[in-house]
C-alpha positions in Angstrom: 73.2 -83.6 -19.9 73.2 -82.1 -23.1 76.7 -79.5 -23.9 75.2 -77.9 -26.2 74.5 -74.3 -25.4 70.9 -73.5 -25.8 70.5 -69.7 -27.1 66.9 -67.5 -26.5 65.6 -65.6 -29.3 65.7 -62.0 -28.1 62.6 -60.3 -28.8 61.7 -57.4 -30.0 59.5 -56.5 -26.5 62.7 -57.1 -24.8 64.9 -55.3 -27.1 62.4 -52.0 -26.3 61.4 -52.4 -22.5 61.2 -49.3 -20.8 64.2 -50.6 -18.5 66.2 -51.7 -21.7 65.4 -48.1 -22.6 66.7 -46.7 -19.9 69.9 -48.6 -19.9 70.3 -47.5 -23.4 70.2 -43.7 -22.7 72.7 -44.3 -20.0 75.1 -45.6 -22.3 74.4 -42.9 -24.7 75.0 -40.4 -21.7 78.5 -42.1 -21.3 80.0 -39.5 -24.3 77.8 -36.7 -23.5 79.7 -36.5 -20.0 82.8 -37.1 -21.2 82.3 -34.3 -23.7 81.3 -31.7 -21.5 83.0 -32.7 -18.6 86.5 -32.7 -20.3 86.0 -29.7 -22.1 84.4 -27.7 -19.4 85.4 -24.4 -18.3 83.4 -22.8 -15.7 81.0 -23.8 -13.0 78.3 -23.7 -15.0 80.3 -26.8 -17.3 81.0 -28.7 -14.3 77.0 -28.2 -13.2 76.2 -29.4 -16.4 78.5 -32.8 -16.1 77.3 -33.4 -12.7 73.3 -33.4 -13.8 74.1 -35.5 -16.4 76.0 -38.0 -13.9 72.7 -37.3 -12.2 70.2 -38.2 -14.6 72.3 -41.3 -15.4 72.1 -42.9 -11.7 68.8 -41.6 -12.0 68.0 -43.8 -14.8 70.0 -46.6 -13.4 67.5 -46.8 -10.6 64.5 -46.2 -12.6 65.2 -49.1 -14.5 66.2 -51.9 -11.9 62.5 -50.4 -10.3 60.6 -50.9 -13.4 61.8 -53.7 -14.1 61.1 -55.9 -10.7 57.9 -53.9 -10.1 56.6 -54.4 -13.8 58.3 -58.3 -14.2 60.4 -56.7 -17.1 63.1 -58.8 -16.1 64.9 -59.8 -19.4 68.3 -61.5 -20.1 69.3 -58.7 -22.3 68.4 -56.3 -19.2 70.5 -58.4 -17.1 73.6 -58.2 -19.5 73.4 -54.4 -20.0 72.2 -53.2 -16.9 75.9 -54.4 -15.6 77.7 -53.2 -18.9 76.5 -49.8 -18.6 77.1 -49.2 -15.1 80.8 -50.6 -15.8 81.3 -48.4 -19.0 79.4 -45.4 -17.0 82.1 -45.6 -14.1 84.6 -46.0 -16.7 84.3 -43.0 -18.2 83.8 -41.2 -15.1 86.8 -42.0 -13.6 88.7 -41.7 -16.2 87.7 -38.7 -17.4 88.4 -37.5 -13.6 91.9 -38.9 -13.5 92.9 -36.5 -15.9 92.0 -33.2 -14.4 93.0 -34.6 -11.1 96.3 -35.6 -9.3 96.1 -39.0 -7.9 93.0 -40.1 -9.7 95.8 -42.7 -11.4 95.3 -45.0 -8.6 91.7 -45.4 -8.4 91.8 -46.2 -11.9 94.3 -48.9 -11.5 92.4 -50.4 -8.6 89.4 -50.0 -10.8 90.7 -52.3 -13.4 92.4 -54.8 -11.4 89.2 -54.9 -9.6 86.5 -55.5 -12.5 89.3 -57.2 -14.4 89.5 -60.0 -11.8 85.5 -59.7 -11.8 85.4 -60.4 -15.4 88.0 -63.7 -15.5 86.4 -65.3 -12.7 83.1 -64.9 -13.7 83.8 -66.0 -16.8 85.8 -68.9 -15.7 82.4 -69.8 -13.7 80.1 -69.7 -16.2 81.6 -71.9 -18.1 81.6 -74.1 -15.5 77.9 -73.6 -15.1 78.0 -71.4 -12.0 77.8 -67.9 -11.9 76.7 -65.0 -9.0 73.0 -63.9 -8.9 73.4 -60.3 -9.7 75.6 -57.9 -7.7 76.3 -58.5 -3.6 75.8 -56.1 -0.6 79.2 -55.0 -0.8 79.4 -54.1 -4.4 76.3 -52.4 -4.5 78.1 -50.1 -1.0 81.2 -49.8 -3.3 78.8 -48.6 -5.8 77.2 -46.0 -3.9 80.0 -44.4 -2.3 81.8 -44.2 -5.7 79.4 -42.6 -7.3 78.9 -40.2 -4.3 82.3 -39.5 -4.0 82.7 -38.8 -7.3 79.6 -36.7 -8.3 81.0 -34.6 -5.1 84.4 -34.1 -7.0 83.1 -33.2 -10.8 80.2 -31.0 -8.9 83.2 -28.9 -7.1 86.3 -28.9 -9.2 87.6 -26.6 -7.1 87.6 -29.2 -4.4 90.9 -28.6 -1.7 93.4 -31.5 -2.7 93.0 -32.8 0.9 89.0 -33.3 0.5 89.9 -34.8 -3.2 92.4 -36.8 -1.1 90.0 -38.0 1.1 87.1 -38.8 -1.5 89.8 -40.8 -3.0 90.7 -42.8 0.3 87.4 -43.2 0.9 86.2 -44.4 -2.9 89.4 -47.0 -2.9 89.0 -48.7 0.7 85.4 -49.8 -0.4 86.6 -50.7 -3.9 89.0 -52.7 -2.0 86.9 -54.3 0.3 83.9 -55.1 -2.5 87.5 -56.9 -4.3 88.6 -59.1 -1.2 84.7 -60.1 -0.9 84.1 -61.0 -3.9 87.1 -63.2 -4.1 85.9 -65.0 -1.0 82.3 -65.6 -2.8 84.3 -66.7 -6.0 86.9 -68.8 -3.6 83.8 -70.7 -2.4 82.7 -71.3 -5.8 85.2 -72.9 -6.8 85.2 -75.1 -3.8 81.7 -76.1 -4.5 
């Protein structure tokens, strides 16, 4: 078996898929929120942060559709894809943790949560094994984050308690995507 580690020339048909594209403008959307949600000051604002939230799980799915339907599969695609969405929920989260109370601890679980992602599935790779694209669970974890969230920067005005409970929600299936993806990395290793 030969260690050496065999690198594919990107191209430039990769580099400027229409699902590349697309992953490209969410990432450039990542500021744009954080800009107008942060320095919003009426409903209007907070409209405006939400669509653009919007139009970036909008172009999320547009590109993972394109790309299976059309074979546009690329190995940039499949390093960005994930980048973005990490970077996108990032910067949401973040910038909700600072116009509300106990955001802190979402946050934290956030971290620990892709930060134990990141290790293992580095520590994987190298060992030539890695997980093909996201699971069940983290795609649910996904979903109800994003739908919690969008609920709590399109109502600002939110009652604590429904904040609260957005929260509870958004952190048992952060928690639970966690736990089972330490099982599928325990098993991993085993193998």
């Amino acid at each position: 078996m030969n260690n050496k580690t065999e690198y594919k020339k990107i191209t430039f048909k990769e580099v400027y898929s229409i699902p590349n594209i697309l992953c490209y403008i969410r990432i450039l959307l990542i500021p744009v929120f954080i800009y107008v949600y942060v320095n919003a000051k009426d409903a209007v604002d907070y409209y405006m942060a939400a669509a653009i939230i919007f139009l970036s799980g909008l172009t999320d799915f547009c590109d993972g559709f394109i790309a299976r339907k059309f074979n546009q599969v690329t190995e940039l695609g499949k390093l960005i894809d994930p980048v973005a969405d990490k970077l996108t929920q990032a910067a949401i989260i973040i910038a909700l943790m600072f116009k509300i109370k106990w955001m802190f601890f979402l946050v934290v679980l956030f971290v620990i949560k892709e930060l134990s992602m990141l290790i293992n599935g580095i520590i994987l790779l190298r060992k030539g094994k890695k997980l093909d694209g996201a699971m069940w669970f983290g795609k649910v974890s996904t979903a109800v984050f994003y739908f919690s969230t969008f609920i709590m920067i399109l109502f600002p005005m939110l009652n604590s308690m429904v904040e609260n409970i957005l929260m509870i929600i958004s952190a048992f299936f952060m928690a639970l995507s966690f736990f089972m993806y330490n099982i599928e990395y325990f098993k991993m290793y085993k193998n």
